[in-house]
C-alpha positions as CSV (number, residue, x, y, z in Angstrom):
1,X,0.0,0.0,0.0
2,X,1.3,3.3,-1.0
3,X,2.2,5.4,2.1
4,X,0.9,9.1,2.9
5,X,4.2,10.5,3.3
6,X,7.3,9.9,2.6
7,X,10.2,11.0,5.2
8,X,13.7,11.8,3.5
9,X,16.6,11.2,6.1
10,X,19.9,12.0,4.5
11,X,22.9,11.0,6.9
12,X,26.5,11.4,6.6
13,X,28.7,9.8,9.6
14,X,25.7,10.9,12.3
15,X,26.1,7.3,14.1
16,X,25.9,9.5,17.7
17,X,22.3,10.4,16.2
18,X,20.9,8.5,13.5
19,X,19.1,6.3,15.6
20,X,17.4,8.7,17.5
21,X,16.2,10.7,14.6
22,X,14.6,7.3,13.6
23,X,12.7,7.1,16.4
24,X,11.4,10.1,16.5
25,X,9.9,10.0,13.7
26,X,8.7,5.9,14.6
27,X,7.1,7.6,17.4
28,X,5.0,10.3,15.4
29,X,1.0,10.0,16.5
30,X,0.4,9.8,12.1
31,X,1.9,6.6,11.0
32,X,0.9,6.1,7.6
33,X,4.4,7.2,6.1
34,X,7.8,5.3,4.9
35,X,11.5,6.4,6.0
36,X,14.0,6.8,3.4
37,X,17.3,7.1,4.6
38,X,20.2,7.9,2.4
39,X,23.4,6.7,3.2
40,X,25.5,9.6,2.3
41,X,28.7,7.7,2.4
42,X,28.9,7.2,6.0
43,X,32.1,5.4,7.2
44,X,31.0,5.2,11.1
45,X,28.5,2.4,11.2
46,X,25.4,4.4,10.6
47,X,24.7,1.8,8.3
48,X,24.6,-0.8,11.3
49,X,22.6,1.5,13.9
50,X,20.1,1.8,11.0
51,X,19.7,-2.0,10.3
52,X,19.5,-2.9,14.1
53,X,15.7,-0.7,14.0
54,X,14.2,-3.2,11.6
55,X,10.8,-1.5,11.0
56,X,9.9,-2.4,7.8
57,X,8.6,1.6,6.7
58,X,12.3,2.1,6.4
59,X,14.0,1.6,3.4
60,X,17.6,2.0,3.6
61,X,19.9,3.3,0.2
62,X,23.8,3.7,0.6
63,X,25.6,5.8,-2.3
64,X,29.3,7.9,-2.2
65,X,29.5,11.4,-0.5
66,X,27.7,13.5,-2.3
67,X,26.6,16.2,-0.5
68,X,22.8,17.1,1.5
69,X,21.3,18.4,-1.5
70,X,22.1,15.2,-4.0
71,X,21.3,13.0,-1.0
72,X,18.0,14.1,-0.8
73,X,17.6,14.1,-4.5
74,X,18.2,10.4,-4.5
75,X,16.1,9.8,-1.9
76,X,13.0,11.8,-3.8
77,X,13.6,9.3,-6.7
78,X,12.6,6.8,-4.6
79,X,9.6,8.5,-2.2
80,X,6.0,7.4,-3.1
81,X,4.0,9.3,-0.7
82,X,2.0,12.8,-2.1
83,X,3.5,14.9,0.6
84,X,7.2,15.1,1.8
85,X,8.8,15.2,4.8
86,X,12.7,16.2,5.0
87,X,14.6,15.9,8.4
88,X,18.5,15.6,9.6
89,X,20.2,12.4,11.0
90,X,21.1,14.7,14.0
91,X,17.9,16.4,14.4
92,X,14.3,15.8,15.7
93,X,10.9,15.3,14.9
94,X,8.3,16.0,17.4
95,X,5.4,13.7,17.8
96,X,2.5,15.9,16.1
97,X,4.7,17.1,13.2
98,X,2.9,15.1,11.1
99,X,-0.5,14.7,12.4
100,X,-0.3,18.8,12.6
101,X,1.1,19.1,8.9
102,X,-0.6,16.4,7.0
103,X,-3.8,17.8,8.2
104,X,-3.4,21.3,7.1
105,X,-2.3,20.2,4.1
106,X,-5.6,18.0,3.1
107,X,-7.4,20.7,4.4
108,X,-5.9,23.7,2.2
109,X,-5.3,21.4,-1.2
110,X,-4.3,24.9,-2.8
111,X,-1.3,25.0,-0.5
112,X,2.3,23.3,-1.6
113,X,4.1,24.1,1.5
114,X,3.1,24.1,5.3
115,X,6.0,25.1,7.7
116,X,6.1,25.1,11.5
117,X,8.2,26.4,14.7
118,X,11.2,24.3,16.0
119,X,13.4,24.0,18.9
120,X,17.0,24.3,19.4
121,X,18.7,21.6,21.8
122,X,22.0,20.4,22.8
123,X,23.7,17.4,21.8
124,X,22.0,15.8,24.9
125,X,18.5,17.2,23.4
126,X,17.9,19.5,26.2
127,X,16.0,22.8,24.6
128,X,17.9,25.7,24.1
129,X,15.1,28.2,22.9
130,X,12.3,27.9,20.2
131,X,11.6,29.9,17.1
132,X,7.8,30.9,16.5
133,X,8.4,32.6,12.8
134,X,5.5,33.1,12.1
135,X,5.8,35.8,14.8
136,X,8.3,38.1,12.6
137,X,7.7,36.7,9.4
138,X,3.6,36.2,8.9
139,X,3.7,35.5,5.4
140,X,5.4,32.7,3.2
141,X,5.8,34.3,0.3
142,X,8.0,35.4,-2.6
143,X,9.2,38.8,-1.1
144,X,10.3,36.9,2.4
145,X,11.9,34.5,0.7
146,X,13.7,36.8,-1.2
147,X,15.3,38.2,2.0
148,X,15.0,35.3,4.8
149,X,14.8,32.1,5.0
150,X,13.0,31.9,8.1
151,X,12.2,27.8,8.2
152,X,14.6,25.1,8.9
153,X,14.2,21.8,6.2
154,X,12.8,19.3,9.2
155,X,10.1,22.1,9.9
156,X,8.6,21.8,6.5
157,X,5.9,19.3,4.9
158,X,6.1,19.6,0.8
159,X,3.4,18.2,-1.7
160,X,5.7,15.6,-3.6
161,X,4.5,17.5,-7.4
162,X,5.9,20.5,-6.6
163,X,9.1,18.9,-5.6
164,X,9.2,17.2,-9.0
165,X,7.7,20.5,-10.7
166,X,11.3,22.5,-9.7
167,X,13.3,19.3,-10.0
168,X,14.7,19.2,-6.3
169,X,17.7,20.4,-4.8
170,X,20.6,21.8,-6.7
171,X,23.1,19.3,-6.1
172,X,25.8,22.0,-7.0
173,X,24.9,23.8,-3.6
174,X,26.6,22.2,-0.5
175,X,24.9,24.6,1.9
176,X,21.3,26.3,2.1
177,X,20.4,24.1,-0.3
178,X,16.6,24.2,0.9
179,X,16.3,28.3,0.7
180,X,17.4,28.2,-3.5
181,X,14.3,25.2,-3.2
182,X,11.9,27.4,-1.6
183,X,12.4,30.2,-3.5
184,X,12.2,28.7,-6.7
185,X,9.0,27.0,-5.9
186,X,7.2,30.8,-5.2
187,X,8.4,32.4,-7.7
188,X,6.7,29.5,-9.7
189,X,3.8,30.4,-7.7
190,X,3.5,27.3,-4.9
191,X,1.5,28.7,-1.8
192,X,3.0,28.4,1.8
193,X,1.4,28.7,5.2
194,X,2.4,28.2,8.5
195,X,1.1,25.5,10.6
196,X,1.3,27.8,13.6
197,X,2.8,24.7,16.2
198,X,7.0,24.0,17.2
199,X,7.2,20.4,15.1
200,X,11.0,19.7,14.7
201,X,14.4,20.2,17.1
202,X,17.2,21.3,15.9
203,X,20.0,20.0,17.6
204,X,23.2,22.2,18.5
205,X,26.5,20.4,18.1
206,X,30.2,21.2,17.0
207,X,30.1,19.6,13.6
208,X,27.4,21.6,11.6
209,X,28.3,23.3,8.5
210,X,26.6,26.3,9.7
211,X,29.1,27.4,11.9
212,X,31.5,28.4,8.8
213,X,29.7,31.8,8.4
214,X,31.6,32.5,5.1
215,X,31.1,29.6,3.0
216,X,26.9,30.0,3.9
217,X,27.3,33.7,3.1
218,X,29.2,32.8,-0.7
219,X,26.4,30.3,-1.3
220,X,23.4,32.6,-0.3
221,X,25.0,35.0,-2.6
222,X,25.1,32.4,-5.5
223,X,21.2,32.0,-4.9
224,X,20.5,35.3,-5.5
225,X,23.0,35.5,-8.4
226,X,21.0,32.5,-9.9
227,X,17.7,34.1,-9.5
228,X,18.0,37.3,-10.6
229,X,20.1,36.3,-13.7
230,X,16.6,34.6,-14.6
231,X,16.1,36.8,-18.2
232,X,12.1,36.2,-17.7
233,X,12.0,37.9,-14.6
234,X,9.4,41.2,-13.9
235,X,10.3,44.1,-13.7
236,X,8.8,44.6,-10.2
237,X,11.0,42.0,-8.8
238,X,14.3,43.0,-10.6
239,X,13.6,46.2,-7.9
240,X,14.0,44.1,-5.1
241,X,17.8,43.2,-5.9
242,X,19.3,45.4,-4.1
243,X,17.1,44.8,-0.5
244,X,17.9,41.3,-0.9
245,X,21.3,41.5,-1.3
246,X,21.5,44.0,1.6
247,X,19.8,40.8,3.3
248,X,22.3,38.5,2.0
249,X,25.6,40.6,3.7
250,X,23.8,41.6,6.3
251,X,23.0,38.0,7.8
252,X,26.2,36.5,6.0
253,X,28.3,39.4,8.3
254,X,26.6,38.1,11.5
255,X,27.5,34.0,11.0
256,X,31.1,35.5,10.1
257,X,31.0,37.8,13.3
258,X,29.5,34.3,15.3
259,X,32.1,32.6,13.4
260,X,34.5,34.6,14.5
261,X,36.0,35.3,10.5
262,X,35.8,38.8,11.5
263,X,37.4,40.3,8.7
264,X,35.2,39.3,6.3
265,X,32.1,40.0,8.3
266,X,33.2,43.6,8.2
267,X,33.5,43.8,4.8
268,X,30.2,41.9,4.7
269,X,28.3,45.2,7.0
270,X,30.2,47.6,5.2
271,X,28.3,46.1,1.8
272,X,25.3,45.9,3.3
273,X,24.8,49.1,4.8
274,X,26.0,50.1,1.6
275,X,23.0,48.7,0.1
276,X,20.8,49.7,2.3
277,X,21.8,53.0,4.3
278,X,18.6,53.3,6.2
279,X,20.0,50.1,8.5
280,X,21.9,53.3,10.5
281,X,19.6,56.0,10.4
282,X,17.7,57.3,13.7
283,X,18.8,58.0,17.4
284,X,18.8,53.9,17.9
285,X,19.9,52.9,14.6
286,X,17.5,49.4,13.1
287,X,20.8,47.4,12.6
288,X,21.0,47.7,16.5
289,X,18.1,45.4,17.2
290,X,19.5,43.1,14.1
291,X,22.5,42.8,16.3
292,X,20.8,41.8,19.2
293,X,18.6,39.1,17.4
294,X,21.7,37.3,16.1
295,X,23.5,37.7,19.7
296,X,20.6,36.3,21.3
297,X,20.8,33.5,18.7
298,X,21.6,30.2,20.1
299,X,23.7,29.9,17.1
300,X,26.2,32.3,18.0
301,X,27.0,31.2,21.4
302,X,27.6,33.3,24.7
303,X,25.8,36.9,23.6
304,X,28.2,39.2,25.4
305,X,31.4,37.5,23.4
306,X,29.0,38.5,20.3
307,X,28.3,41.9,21.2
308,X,31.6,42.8,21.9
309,X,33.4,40.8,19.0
310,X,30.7,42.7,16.9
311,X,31.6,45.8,18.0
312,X,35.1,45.6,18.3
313,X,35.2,44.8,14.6
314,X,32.9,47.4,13.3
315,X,33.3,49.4,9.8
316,X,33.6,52.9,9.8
317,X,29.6,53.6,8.6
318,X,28.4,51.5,11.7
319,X,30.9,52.9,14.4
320,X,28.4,54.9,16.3
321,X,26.9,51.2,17.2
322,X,29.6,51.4,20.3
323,X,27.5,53.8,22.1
324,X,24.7,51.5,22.5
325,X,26.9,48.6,23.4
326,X,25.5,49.0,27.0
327,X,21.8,48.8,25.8
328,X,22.8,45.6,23.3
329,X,24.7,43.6,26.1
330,X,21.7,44.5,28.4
331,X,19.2,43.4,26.0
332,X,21.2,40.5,24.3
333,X,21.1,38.7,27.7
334,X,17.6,39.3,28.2
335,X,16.3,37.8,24.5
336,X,18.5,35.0,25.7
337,X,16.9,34.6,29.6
338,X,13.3,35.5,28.1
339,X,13.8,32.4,25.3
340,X,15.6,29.8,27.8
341,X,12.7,30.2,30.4
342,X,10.4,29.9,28.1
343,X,11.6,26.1,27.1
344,X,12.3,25.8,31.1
345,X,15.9,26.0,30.7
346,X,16.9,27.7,34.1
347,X,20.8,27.2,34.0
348,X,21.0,28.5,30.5
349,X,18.8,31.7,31.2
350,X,20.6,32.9,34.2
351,X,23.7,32.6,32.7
352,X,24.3,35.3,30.0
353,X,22.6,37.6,32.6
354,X,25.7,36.6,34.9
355,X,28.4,37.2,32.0
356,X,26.6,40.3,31.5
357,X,26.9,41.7,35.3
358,X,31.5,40.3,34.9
359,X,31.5,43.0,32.2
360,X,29.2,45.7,33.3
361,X,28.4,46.2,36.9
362,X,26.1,48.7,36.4
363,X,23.6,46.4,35.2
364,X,22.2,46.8,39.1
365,X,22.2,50.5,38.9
366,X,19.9,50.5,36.1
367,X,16.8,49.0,36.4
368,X,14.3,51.4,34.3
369,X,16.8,49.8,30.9
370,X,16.1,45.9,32.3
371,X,12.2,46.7,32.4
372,X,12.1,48.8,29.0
373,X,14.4,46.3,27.1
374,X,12.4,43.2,28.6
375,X,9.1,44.5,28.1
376,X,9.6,45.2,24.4
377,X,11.2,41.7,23.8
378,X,8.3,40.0,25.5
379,X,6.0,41.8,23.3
380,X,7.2,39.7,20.7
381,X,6.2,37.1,21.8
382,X,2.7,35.5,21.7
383,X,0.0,37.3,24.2
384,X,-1.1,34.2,26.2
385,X,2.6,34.0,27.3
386,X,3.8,37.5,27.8
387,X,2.8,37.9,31.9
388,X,4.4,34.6,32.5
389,X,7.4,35.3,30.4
390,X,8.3,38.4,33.3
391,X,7.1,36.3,35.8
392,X,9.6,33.4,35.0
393,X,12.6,36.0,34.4
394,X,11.8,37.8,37.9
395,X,11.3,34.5,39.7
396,X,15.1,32.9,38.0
397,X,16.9,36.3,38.7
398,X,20.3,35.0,39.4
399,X,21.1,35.8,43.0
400,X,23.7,38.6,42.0
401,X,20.9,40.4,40.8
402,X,18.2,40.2,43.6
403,X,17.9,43.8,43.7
404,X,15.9,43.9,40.4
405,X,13.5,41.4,41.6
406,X,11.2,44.6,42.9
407,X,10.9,45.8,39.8
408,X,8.8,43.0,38.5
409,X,5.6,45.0,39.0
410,X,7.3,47.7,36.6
411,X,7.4,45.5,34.0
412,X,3.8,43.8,34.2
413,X,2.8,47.6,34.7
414,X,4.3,48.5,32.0
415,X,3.4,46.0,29.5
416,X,-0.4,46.6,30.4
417,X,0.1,50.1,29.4
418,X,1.4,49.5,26.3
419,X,-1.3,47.0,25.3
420,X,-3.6,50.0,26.8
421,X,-2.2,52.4,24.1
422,X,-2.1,49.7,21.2
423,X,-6.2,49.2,21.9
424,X,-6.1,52.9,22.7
425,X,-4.6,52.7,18.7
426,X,-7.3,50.5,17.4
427,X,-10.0,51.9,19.1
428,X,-11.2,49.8,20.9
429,X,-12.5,51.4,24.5
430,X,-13.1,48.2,26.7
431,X,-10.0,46.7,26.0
432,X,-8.2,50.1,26.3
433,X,-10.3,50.5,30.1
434,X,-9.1,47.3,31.2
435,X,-5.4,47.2,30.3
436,X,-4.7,50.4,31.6
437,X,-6.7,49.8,35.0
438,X,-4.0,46.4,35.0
439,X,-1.0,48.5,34.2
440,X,-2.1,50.9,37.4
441,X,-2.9,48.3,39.3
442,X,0.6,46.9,38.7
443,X,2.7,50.2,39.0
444,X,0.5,53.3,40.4
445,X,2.9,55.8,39.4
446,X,1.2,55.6,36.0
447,X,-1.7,57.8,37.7
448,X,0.7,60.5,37.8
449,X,0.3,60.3,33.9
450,X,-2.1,63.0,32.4
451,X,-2.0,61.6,29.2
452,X,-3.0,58.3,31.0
453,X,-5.8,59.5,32.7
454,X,-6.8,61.3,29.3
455,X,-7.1,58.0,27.6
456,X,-8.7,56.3,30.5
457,X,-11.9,58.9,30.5
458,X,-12.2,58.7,26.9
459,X,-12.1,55.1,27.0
460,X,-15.0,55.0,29.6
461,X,-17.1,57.2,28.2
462,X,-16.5,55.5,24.6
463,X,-17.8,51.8,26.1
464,X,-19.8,53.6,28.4
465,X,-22.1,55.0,25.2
């Protein structure tokens, strides 16, 4: 019988891994699917750990190195199912993924593409922190592709035509092989979606080609020379060239900086805020926050190193970055306690708050910076989990920074407020009432606050009517 889905597992000397990644996806609540795993030339007895499962969905093919992108080819040559799943030897699946996927699929047949969250873990698989894209990227489509990739492969569930309609990977890429896929298949007009729900992990370790910032960088700038040398292509998207190569230096300069190549991640910002100038405009300059994002990236390691490798390497047109370096540190560590909580990963989020407080003592001395820069990350987040998100970072303080524990109420005061003003925005009077009477409730200096008190009598008299 002709399975659902069909999972692609290429694996390349992953022994320490491979049979976990099995299992994870033998343990999936959907079960009509078959395992492919490619043999990528493996000479470390993945082939043994493989054969030892014995579950007859798997079906096992061995070839010479060849790379992720040709491994994965082969393996599509031999899938049956109508939708496919892609995921590392060293990574996870988790148990919905495809319950959650193959269901939004069959119910949107006009989709190609359904992509989810994922986690990051150690080599141990304890979490790390977990991406919610759909957060800062709501929509799949041509234009975000053309600038992000913001899915990882084993977070993705593919109709199997489309696959075949592109013609796979492009074996002659050895890295982000699976962004050049995406973003072929929307320019040829496949639909995406997210399936709003974290499905896959993504498991940290020493031996990932991702850590050699330059080669990804050189190969995401291949991708874009390969799409816009298309001769067909509109006019409308010829204009978005130079944005996405702005994109393409300015995230290849951050894997250099977290790669430590640091003199080519200069050059790298130097080009991009060549291309795009308005990355260093304003009083707190947008490349600011970009910084922080990748520091608080559990792909770049401690975020204090990162901050201050970053800005110890600057080029001349981002220099003025150093001012801020106390508001980055501050706010890298927080990103980074905020996402670790969040996965219940106590050690990990009290730490860069520590190796923040070793380099700048003052972190104590100013508490009205913690609440602002925490409030605005936790806004981020999803609603139903910004209160606890404060909460939990209060509560797992680390005890050299006790002091700040009082200002807990500051920050649940304050983030009322500003969902006060949003509805304020919108509005939309009873929701405006309410948050505000929270944010007072939390912090009463607020009713010091004309313009407060303004807003709250219009608001009343508004739902009041």
């Amino acid at each position: 019988m002709t399975p659902k889905v069909s999972v692609i597992m290429p694996c390349y000397n992953q022994a320490r891994f491979v049979g976990e990644a099995i299992q994870s996806v033998l343990n999936q609540t959907y079960q009509d699917f078959e395992l492919i795993v490619v043999d990528d030339g493996s000479t470390d007895g993945s082939h043994d750990i493989v054969a030892a499962i014995g579950d007859r969905r798997i079906r096992y093919h061995y070839q010479s190195n060849q790379g992720l992108a040709a491994a994965r080819n082969a393996a599509l040559c031999l899938a049956r199912g109508e939708f496919v799943a892609f995921l590392d030897a060293d990574d996870l699946f988790l148990p919905e993924k495809l319950t959650l996927q193959v269901q939004a699929l069959d119910n949107q047949p006009e989709v190609g593409l359904v992509a989810g969250g994922y986690l990051f873990v150690d080599e141990l698989g304890k979490p790390l922190a977990e991406r919610r894209p759909w957060c800062y990227r709501p929509h799949l489509d041509l234009s975000t592709w053309l600038r992000d990739c913001p899915v990882i492969v084993n977070a993705v569930l593919v109709r199997r035509e489309w696959l075949k309609h592109v013609g796979g990977f492009d074996p002659a890429l050895r890295r982000v092989e699976d962004w050049d896929l995406w973003l072929r298949m929307a320019y040829r007009g496949c639909r995406m979606v997210w399936t709003p729900h974290v499905v896959c992990a993504y498991r940290m370790h020493g031996e990932q080609m991702v850590r050699d910032g330059r080669s990804q960088k050189e190969t995401t700038l291949a991708i874009m020379d390969k799409f816009f040398a298309q001769p067909d292509l509109p006019t409308e998207l010829r204009r978005e060239r130079q944005q996405a190569y702005a994109a393409a230096y300015l995230s290849g300069a951050f894997r250099e900086y977290g790669a430590d190549q640091v003199d080519s991640a200069t050059q790298s910002l130097a080009k991009a805020i060549q291309l795009m100038p308005a990355l260093m405009t304003g009083n707190i300059p947008p490349l600011t926050y970009t910084l922080i994002s990748w520091a608080a990236d559990a792909v770049t390691g401690d975020s204090t190193t990162f901050v201050d490798r970053v800005l110890g390497n600057l080029p001349a047109s981002a220099s003025r970055l150093r001012f801020l370096r106390q508001r980055m540190l501050y706010a890298a560590a927080i990103w980074t306690a905020v996402d670790a909580n969040l996965v219940g990963n106590k050690v990990l989020a009290r730490q860069p708050l520590i190796n923040v407080l070793k380099r700048e003592n003052s972190v104590v001395d100013n508490p009205a910076l913690v609440v602002e820069l925490l409030v605005d990350h936790v806004r981020s987040k999803q609603r139903e989990c910004q209160t606890r998100c404060i909460e939990d970072f209060f509560e797992n303080l680390p005890s050299e920074l006790a002091s700040l524990r009082p200002f807990r109420r500051k920050a649940l005061g304050r983030l009322y407020m500003a969902r006060g003003f949003e509805a304020h925005d919108a509005g939309e009077a009873k929701q405006t009432a309410c948050a505000i009477l929270q944010g007072a409730r939390h912090d009463p200096a607020w009713l010091r606050n004309r313009g407060v008190w303004s807003i709250m009598l219009r608001s009343f008299l508004a739902y009041s009517r």
